[in-house]
N, CA, C, O and CB atoms as a CASP TS submission, in Angstrom:
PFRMAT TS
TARGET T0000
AUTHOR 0000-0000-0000
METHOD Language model
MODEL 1
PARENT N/A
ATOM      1  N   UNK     1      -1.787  13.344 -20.430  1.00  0.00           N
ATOM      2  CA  UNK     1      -0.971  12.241 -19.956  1.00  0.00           C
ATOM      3  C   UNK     1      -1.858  11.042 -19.660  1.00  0.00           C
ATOM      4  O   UNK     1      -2.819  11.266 -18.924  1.00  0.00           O
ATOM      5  CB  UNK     1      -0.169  12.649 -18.705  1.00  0.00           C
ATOM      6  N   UNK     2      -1.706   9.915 -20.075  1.00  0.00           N
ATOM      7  CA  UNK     2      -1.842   8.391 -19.961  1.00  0.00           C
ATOM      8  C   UNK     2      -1.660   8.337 -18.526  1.00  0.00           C
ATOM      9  O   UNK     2      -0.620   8.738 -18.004  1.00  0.00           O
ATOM     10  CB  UNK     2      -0.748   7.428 -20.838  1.00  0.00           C
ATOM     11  N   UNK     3      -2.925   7.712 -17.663  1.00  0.00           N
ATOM     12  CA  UNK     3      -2.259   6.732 -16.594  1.00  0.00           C
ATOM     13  C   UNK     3      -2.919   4.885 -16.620  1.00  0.00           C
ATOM     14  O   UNK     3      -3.870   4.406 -17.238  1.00  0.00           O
ATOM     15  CB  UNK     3      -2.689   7.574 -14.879  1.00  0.00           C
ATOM     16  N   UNK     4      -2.135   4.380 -15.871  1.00  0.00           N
ATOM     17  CA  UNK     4      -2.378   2.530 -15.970  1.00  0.00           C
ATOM     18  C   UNK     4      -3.481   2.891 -15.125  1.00  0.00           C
ATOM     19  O   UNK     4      -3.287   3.795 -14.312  1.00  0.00           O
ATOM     20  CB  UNK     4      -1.029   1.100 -15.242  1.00  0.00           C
ATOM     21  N   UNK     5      -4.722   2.281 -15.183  1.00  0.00           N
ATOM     22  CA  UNK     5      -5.579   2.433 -14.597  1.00  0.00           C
ATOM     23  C   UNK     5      -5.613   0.912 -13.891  1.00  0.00           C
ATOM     24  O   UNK     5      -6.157   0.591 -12.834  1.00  0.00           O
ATOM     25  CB  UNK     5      -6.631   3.000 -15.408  1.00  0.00           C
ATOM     26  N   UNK     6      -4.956   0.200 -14.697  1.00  0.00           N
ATOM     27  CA  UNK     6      -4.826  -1.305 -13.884  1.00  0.00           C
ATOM     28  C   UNK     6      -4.240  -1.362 -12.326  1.00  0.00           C
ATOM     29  O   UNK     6      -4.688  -1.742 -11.245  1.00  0.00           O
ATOM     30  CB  UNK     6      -3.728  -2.289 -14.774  1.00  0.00           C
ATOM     31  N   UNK     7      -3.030  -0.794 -12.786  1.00  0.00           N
ATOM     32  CA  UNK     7      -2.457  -0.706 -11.097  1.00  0.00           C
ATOM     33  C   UNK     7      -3.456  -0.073 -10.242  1.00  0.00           C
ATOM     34  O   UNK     7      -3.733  -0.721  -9.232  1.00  0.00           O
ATOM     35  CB  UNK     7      -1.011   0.271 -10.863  1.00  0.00           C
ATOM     36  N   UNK     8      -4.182   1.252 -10.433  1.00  0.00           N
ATOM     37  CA  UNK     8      -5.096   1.753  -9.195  1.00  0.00           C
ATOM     38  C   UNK     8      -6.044   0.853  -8.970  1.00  0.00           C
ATOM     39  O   UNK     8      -6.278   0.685  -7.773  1.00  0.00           O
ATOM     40  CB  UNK     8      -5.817   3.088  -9.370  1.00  0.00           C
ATOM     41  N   UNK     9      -6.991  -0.110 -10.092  1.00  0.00           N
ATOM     42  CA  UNK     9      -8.125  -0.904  -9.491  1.00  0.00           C
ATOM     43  C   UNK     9      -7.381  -2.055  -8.761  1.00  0.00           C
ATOM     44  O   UNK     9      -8.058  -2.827  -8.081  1.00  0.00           O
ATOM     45  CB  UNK     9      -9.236  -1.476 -10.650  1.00  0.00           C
ATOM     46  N   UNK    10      -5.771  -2.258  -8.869  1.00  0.00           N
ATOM     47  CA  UNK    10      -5.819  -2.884  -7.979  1.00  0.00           C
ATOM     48  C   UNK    10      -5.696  -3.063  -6.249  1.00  0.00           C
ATOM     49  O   UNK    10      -5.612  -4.030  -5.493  1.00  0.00           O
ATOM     50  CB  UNK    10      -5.376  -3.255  -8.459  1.00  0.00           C
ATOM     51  N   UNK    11      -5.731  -1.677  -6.093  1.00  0.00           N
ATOM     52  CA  UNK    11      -5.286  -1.219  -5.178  1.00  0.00           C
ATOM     53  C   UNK    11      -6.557  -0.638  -4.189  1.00  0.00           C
ATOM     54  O   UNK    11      -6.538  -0.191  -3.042  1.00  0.00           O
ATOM     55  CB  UNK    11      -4.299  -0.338  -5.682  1.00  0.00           C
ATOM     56  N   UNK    12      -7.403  -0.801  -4.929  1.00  0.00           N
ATOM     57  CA  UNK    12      -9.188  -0.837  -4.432  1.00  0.00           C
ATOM     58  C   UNK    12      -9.557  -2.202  -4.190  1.00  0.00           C
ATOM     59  O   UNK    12      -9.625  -3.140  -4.984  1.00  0.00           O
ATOM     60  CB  UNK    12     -10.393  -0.266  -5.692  1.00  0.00           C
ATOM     61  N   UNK    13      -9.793  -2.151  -2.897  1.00  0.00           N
ATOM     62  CA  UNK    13     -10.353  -3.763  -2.629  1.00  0.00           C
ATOM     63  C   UNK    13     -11.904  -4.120  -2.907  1.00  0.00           C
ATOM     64  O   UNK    13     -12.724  -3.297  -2.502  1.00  0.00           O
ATOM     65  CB  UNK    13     -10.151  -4.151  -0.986  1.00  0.00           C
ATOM     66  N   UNK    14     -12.296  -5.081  -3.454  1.00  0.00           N
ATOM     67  CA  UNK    14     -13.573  -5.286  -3.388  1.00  0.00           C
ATOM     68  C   UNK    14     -14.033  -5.472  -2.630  1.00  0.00           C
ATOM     69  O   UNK    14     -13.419  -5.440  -1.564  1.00  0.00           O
ATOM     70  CB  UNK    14     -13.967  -5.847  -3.843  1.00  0.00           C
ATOM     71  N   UNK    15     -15.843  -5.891  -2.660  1.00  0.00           N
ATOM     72  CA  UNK    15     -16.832  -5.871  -1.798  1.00  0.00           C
ATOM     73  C   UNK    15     -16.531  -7.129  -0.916  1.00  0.00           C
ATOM     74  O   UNK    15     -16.386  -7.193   0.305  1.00  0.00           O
ATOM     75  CB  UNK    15     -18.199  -5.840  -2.507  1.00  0.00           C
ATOM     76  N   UNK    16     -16.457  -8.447  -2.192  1.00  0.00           N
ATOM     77  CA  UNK    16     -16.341  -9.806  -1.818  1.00  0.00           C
ATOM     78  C   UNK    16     -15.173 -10.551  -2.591  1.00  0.00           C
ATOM     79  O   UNK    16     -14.914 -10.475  -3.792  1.00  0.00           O
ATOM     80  CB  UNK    16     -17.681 -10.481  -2.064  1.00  0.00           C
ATOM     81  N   UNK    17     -14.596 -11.214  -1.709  1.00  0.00           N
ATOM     82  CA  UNK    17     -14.038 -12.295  -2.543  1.00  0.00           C
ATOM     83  C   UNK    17     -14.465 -13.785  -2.383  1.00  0.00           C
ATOM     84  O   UNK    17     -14.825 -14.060  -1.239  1.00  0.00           O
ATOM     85  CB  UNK    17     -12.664 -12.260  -2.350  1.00  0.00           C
ATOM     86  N   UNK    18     -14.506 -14.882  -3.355  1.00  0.00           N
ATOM     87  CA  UNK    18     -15.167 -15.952  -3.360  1.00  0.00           C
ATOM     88  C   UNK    18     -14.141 -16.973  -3.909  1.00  0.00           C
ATOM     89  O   UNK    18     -13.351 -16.846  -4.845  1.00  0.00           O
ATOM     90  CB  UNK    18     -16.435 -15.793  -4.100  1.00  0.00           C
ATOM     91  N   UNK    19     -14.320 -17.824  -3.232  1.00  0.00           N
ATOM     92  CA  UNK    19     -13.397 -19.072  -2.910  1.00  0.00           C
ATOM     93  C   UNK    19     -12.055 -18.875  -1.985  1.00  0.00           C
ATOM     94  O   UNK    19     -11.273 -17.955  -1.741  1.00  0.00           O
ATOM     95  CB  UNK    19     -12.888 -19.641  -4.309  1.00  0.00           C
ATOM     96  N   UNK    20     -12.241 -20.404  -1.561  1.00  0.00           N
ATOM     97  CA  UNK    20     -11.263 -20.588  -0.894  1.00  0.00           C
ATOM     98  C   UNK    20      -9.715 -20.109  -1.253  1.00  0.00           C
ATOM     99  O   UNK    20      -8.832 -19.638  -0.537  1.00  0.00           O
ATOM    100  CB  UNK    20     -11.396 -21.757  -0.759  1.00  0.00           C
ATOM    101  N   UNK    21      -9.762 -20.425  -2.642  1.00  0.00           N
ATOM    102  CA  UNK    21      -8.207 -20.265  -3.325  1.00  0.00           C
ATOM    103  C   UNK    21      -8.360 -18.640  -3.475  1.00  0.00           C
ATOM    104  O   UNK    21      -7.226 -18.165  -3.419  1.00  0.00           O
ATOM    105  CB  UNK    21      -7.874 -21.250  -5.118  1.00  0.00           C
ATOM    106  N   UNK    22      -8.992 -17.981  -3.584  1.00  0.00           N
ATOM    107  CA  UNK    22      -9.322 -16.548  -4.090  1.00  0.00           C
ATOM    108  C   UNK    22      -8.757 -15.872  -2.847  1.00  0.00           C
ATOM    109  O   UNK    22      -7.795 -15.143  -3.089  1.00  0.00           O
ATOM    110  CB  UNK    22     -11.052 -16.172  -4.447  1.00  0.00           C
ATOM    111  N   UNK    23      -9.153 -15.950  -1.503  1.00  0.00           N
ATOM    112  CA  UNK    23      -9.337 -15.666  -0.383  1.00  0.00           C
ATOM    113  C   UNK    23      -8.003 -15.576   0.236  1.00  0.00           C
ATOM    114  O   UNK    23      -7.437 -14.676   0.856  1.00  0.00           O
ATOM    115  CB  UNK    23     -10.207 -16.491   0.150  1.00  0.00           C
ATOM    116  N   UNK    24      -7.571 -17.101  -0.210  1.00  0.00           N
ATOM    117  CA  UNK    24      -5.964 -17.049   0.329  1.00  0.00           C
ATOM    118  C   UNK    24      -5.076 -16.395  -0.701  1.00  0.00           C
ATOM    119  O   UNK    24      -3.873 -16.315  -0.451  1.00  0.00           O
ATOM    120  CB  UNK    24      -5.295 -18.618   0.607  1.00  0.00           C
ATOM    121  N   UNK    25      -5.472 -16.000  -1.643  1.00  0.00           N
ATOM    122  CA  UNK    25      -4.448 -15.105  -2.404  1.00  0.00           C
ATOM    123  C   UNK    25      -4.574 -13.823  -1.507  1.00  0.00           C
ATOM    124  O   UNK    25      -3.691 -13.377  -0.774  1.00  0.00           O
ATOM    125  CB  UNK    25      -4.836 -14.811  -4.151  1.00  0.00           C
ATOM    126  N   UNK    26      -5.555 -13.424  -1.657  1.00  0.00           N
ATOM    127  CA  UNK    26      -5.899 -12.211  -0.849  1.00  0.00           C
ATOM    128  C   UNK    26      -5.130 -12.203   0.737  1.00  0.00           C
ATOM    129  O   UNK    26      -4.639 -11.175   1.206  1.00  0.00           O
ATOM    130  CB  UNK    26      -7.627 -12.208  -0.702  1.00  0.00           C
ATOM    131  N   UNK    27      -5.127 -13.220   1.284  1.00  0.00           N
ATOM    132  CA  UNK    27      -4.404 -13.224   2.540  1.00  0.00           C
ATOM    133  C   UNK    27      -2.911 -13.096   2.396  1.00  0.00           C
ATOM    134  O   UNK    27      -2.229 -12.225   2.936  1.00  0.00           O
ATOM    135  CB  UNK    27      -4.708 -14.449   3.273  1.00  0.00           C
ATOM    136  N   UNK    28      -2.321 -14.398   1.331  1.00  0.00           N
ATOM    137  CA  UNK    28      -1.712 -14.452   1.321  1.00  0.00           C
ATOM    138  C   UNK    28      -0.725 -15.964   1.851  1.00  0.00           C
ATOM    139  O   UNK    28       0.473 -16.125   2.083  1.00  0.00           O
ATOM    140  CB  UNK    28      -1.873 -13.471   1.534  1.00  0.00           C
ATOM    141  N   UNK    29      -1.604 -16.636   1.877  1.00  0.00           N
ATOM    142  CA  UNK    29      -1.573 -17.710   2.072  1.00  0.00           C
ATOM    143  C   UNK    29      -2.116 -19.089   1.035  1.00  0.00           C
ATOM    144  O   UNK    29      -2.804 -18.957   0.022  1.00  0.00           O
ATOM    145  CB  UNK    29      -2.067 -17.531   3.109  1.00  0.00           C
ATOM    146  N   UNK    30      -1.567 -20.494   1.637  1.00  0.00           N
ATOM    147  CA  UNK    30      -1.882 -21.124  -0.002  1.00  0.00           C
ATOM    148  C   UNK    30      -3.640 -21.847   0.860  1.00  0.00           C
ATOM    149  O   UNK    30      -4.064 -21.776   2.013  1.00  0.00           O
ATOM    150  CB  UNK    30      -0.103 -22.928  -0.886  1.00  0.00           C
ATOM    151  N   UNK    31      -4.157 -22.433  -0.317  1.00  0.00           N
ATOM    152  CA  UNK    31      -5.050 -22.947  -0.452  1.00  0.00           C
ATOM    153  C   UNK    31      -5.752 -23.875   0.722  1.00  0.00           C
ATOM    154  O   UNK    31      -6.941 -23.896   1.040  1.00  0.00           O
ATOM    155  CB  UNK    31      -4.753 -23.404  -1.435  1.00  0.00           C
ATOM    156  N   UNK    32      -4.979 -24.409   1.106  1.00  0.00           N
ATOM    157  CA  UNK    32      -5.633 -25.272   2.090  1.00  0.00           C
ATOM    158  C   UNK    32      -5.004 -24.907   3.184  1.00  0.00           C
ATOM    159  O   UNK    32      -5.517 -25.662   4.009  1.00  0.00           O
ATOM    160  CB  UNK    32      -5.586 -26.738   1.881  1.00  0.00           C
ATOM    161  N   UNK    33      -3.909 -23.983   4.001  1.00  0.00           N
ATOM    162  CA  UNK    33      -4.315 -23.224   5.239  1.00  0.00           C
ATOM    163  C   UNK    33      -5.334 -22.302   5.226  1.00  0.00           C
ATOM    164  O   UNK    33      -5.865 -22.011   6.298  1.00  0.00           O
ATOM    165  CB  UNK    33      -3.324 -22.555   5.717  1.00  0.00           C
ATOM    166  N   UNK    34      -5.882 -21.536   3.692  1.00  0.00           N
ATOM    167  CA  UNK    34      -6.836 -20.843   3.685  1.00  0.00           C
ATOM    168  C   UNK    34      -7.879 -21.500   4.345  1.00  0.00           C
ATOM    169  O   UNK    34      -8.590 -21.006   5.220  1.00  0.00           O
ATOM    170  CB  UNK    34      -7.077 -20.464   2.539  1.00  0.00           C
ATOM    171  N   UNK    35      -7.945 -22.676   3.875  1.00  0.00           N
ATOM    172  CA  UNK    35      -9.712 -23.876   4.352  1.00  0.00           C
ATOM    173  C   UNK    35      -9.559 -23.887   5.174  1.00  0.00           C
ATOM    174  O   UNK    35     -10.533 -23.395   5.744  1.00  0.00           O
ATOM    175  CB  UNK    35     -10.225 -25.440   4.060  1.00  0.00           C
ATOM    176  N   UNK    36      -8.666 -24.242   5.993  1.00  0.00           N
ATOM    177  CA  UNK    36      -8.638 -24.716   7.189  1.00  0.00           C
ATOM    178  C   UNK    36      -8.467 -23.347   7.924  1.00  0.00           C
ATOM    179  O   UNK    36      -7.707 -23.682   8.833  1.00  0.00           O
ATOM    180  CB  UNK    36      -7.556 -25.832   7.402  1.00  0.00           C
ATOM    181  N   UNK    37      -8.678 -22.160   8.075  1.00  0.00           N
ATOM    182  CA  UNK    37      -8.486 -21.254   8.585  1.00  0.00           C
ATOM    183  C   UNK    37     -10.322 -20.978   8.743  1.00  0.00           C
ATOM    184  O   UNK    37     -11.039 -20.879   9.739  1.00  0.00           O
ATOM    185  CB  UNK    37      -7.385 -20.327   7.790  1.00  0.00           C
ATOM    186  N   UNK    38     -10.643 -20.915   7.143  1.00  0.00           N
ATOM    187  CA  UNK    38     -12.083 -20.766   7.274  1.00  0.00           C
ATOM    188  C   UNK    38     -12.741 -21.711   8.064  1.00  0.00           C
ATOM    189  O   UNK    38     -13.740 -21.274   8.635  1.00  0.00           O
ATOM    190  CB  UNK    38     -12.686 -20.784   6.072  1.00  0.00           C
ATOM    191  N   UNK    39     -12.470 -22.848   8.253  1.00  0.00           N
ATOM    192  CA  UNK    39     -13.363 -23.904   8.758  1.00  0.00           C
ATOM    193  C   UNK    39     -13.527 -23.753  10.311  1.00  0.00           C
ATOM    194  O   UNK    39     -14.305 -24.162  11.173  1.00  0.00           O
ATOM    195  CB  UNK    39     -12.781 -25.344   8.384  1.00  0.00           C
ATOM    196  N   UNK    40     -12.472 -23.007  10.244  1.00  0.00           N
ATOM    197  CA  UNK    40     -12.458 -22.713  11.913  1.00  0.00           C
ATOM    198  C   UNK    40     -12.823 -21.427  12.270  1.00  0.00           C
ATOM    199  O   UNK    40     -12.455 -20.647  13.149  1.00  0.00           O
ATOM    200  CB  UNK    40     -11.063 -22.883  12.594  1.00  0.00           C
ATOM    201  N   UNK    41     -13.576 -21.397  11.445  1.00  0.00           N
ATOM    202  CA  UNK    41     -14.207 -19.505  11.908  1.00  0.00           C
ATOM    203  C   UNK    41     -12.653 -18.956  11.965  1.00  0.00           C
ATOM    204  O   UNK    41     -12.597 -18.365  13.044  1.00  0.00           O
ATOM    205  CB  UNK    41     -15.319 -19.167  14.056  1.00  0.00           C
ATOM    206  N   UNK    42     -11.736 -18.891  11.510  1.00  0.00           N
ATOM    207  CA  UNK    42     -10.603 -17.668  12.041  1.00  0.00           C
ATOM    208  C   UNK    42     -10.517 -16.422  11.135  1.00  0.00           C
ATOM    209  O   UNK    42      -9.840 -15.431  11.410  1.00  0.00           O
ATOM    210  CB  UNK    42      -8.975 -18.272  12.069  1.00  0.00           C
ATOM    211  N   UNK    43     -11.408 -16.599   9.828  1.00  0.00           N
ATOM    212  CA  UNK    43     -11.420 -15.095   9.064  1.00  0.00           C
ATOM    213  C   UNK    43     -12.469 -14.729   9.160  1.00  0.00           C
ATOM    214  O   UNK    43     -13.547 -15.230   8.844  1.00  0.00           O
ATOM    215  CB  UNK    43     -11.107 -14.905   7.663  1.00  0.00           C
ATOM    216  N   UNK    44     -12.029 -13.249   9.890  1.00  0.00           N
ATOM    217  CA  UNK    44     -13.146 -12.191  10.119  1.00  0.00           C
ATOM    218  C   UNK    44     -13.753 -11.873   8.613  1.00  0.00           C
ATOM    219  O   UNK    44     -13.032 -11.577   7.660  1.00  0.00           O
ATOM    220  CB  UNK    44     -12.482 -10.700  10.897  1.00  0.00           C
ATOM    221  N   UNK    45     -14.924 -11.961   8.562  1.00  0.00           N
ATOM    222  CA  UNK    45     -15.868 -11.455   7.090  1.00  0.00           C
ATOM    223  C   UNK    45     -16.226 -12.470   6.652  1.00  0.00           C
ATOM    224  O   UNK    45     -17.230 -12.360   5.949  1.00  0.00           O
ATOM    225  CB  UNK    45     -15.212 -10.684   5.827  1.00  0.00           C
ATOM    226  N   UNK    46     -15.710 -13.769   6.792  1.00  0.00           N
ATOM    227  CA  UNK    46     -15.807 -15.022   6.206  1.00  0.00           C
ATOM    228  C   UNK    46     -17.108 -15.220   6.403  1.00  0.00           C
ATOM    229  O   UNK    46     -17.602 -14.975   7.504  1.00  0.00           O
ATOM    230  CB  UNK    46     -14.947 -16.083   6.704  1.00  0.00           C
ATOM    231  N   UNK    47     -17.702 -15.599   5.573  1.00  0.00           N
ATOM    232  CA  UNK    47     -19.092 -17.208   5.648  1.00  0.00           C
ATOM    233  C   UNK    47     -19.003 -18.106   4.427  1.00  0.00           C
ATOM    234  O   UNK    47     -18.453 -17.984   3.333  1.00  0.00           O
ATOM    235  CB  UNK    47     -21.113 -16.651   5.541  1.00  0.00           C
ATOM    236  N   UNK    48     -19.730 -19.039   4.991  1.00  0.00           N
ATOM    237  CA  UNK    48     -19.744 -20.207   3.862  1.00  0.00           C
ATOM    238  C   UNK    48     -21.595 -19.913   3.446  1.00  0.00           C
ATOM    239  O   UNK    48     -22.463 -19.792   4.310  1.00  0.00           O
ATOM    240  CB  UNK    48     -19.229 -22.244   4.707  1.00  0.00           C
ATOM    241  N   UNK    49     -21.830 -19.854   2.020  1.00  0.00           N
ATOM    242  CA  UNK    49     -23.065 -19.636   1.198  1.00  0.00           C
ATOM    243  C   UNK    49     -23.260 -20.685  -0.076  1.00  0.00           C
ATOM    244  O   UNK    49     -22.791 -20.835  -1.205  1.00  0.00           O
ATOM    245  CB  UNK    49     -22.998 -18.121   0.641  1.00  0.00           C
ATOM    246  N   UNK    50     -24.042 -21.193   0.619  1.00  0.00           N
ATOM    247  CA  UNK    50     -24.506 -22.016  -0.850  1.00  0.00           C
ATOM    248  C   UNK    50     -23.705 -23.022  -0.746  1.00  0.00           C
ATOM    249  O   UNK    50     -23.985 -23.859  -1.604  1.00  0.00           O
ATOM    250  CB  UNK    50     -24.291 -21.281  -2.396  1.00  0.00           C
ATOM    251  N   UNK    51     -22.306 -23.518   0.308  1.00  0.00           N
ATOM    252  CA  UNK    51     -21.339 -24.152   0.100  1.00  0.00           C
ATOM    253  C   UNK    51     -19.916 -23.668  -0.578  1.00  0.00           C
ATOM    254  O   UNK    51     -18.907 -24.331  -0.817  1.00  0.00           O
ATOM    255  CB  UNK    51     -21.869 -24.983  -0.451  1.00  0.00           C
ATOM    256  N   UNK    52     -20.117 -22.671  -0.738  1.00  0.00           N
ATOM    257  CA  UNK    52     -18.959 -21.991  -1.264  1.00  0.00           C
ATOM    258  C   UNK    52     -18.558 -20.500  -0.415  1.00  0.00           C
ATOM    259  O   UNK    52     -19.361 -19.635  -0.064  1.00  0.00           O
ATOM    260  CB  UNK    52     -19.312 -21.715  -2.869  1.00  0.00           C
ATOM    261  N   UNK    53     -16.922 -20.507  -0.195  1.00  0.00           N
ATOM    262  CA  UNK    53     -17.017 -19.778   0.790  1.00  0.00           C
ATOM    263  C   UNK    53     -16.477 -17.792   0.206  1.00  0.00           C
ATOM    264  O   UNK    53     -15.616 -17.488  -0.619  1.00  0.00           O
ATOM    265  CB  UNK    53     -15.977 -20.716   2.005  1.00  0.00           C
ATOM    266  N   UNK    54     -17.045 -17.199   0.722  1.00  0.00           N
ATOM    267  CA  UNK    54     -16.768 -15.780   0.433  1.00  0.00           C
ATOM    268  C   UNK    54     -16.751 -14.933   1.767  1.00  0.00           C
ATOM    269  O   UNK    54     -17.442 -14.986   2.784  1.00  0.00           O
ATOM    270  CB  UNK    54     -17.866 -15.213  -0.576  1.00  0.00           C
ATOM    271  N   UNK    55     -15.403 -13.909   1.264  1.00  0.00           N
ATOM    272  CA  UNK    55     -15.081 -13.016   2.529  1.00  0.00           C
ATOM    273  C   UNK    55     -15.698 -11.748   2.266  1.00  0.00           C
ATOM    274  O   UNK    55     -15.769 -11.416   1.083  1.00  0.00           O
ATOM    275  CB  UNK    55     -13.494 -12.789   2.831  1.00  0.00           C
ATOM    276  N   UNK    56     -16.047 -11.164   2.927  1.00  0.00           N
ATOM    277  CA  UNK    56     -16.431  -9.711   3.101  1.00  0.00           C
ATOM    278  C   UNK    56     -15.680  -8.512   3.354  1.00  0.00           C
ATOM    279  O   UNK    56     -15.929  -7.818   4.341  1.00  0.00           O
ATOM    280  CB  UNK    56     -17.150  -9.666   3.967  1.00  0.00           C
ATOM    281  N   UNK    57     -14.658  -8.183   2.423  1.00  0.00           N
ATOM    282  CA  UNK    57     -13.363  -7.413   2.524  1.00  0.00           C
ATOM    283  C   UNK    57     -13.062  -6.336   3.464  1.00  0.00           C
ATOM    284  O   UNK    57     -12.065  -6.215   4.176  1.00  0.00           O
ATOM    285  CB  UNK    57     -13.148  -6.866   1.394  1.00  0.00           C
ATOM    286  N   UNK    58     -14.379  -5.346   3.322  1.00  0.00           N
ATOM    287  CA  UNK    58     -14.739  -4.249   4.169  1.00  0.00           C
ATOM    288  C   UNK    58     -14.235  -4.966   5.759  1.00  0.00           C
ATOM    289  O   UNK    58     -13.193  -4.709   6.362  1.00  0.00           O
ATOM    290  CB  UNK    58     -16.586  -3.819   3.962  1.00  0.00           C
ATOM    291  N   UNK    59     -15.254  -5.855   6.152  1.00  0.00           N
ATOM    292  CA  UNK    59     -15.359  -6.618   7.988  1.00  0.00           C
ATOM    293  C   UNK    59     -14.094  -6.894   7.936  1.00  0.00           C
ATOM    294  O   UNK    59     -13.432  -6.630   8.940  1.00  0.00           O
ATOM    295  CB  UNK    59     -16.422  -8.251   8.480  1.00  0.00           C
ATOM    296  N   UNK    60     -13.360  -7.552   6.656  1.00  0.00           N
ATOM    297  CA  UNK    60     -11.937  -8.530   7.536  1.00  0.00           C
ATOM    298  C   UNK    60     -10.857  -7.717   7.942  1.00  0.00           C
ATOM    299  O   UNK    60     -10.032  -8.011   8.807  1.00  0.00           O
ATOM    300  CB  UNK    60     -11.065  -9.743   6.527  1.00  0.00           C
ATOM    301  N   UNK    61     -10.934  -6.019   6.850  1.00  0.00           N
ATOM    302  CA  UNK    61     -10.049  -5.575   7.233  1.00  0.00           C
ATOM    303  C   UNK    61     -10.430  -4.189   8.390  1.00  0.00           C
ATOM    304  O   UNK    61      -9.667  -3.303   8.777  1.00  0.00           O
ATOM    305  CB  UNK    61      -9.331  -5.391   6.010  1.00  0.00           C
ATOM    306  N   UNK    62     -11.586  -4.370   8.661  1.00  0.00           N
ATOM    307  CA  UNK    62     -11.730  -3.726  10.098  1.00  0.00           C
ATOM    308  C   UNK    62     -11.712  -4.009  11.245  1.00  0.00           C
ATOM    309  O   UNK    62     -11.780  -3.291  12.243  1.00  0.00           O
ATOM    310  CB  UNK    62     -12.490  -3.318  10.278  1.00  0.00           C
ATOM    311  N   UNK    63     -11.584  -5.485  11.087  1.00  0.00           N
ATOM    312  CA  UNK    63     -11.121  -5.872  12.202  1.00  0.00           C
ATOM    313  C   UNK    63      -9.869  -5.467  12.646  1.00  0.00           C
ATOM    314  O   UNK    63      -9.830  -4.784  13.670  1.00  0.00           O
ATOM    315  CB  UNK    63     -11.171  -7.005  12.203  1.00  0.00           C
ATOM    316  N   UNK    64      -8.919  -5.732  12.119  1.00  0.00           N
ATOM    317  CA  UNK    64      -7.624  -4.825  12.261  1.00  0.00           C
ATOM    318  C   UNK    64      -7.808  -3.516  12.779  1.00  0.00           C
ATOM    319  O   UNK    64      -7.007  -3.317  13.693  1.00  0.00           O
ATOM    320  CB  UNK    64      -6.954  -4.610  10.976  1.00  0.00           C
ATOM    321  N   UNK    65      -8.398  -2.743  12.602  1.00  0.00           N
ATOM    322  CA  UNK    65      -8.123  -0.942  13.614  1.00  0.00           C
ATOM    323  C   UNK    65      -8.794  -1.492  14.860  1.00  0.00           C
ATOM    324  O   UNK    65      -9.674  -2.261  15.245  1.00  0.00           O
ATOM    325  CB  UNK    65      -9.236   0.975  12.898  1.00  0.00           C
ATOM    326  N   UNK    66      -7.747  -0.543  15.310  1.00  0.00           N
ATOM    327  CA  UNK    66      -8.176  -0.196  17.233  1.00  0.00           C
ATOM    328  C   UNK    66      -8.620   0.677  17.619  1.00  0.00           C
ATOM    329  O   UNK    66      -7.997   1.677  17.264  1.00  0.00           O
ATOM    330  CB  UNK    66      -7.279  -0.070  18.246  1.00  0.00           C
ATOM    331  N   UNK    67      -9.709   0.943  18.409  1.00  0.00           N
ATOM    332  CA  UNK    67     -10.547   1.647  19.002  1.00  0.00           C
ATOM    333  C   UNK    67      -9.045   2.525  20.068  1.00  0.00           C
ATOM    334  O   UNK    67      -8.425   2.038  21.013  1.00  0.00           O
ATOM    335  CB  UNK    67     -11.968   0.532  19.808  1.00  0.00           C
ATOM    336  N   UNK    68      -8.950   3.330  19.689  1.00  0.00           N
ATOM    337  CA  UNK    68      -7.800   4.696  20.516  1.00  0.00           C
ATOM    338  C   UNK    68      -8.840   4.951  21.969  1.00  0.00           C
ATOM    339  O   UNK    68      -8.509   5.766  22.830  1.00  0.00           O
ATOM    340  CB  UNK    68      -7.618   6.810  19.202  1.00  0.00           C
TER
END
């Protein structure tokens, strides 16, 4: 049996994502609340490198769990 292997890689998050517009897809949000979210330090994983900004997928979404 055949499976879509597309749907599972998408469902694996990467290491990094890079750019602003990239970032807010990933959030879920458009483009320039993304910037302006980054600019204000408000995404966990975020830094700006080189001038261009990339999140750190692993950190942003561990921020989310709670210590029980």
């Amino acid at each position: 049996m055949k499976t879509d292997t597309s749907a599972n890689l998408a469902a694996v998050p990467d290491d990094f994502v890079w750019g602003a517009a990239a970032i807010g897809k990933y959030l879920g949000r458009s483009k320039e609340a993304t910037w302006f979210m980054l600019e204000q330090n408000r995404v966990p994983g975020a830094k700006k490198v080189a001038g261009r900004w990339g999140m750190h997928v692993p950190t942003f979404l561990a921020s989310f769990i709670v210590a029980a």
